[in-house]
C-alpha positions in Angstrom: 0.0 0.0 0.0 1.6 3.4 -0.7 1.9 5.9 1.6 1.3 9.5 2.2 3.3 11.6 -0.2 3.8 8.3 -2.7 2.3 7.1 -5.9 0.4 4.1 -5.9 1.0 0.2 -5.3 0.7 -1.9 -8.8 -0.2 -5.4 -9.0 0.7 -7.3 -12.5 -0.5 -10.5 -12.7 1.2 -12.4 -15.4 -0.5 -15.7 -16.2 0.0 -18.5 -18.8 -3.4 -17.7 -20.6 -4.5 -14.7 -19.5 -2.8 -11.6 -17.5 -4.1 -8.2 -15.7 -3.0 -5.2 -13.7 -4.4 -3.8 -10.4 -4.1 -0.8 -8.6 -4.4 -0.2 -5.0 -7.0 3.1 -4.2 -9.6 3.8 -2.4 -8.5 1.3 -0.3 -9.1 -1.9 -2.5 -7.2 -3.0 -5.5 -8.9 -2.0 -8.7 -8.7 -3.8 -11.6 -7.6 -1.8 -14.2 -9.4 -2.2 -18.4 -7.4 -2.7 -21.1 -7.9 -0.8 -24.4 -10.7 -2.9 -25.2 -12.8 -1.8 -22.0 -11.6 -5.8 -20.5 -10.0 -6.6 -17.2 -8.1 -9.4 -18.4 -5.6 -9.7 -21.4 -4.7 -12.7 -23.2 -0.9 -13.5 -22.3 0.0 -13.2 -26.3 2.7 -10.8 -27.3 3.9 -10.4 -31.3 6.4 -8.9 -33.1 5.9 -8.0 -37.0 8.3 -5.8 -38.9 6.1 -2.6 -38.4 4.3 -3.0 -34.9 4.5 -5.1 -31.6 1.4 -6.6 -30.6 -0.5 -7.5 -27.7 -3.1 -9.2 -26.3 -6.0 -9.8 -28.5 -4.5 -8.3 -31.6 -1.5 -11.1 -30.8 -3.8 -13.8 -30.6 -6.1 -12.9 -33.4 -2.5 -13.1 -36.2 -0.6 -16.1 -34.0 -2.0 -18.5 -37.4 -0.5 -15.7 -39.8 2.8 -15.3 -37.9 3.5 -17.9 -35.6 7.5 -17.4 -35.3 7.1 -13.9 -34.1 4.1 -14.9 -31.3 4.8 -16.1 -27.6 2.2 -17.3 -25.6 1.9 -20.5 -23.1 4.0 -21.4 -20.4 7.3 -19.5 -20.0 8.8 -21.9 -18.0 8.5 -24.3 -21.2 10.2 -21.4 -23.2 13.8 -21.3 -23.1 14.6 -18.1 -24.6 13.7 -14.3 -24.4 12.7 -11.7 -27.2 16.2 -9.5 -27.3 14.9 -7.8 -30.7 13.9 -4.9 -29.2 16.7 -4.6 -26.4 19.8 -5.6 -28.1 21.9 -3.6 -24.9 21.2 -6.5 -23.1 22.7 -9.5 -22.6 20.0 -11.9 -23.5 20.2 -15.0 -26.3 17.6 -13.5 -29.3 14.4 -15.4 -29.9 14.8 -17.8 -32.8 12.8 -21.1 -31.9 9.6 -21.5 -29.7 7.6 -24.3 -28.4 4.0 -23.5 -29.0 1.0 -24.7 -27.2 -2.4 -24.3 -29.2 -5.5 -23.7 -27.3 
């Protein structure tokens, strides 16, 4: 809980199907909508060579663009997307296990 004088206290939630963020004000933790007016995002993120997409819009093009999509369990996942953060020291994302819904 934040204090006098501080900002507030942020909850992420990141699941293997579906993630969210909270808020703590008005003394409860608040949910807080995505860009779609939904509390809960699916846990999809893709890269094309234009955009990075999340959530829905992820999902939605995984068929279309399946080497560029993460989803599922990260633990199954040996590997992080460095693309976008080539400073730091992390193996770049070539091959992924996928699971299907």
């Amino acid at each position: 809980m934040a204090g006098k004088g501080e900002g507030p206290a942020i909850w992420i939630d990141l699941c293997t199907t579906y993630s969210c963020v909270g808020v703590w004000q008005h003394d409860r933790v608040e949910i807080i909508a995505n860009d779609q007016g939904k509390r809960t995002t699916p846990s999809y993120v893709a890269f094309t060579d234009s955009e990075r997409l999340i959530g829905d819009a992820a999902k939605n093009q995984v068929a279309m663009n399946p080497i560029n999509t993460v989803f599922g369990e990260p633990k199954s996942q040996p590997f992080v997307v460095n693309s976008l953060f080539p400073d730091l020291p992390l193996p770049l994302l070539e091959h992924v296990c996928y699971l299907l819904d």
